[in-house]
C-alpha angles and dihedrals in degrees: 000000000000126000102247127016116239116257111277111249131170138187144220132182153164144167129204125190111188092162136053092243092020127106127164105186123185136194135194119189135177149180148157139173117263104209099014128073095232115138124268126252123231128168137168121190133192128195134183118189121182131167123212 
């Protein structure tokens, strides 16, 4: 059994295309220690790719 046991994360995501040349993608991710009193993590990106 090792020592210590790794930080917790976790992950979300999701992607919508309502045009042909048109993609809104969007991640949620998350993590935290488990023993130790560190901050969390928590991040939510957004991306919008479009082509011309």
């Amino acid at each position: 059994m090792p020592a210590t046991i790794p930080p917790s994360t976790s992950h979300l995501g999701g992607a919508y295309a309502r045009e042909k040349n048109t993609c809104l993608n969007g991640r949620w991710t998350s993590s935290r220690e488990v023993f130790a009193s560190a901050p969390s993590f928590d991040a939510l990106q957004i991306e919008l790719n479009a082509g011309f």
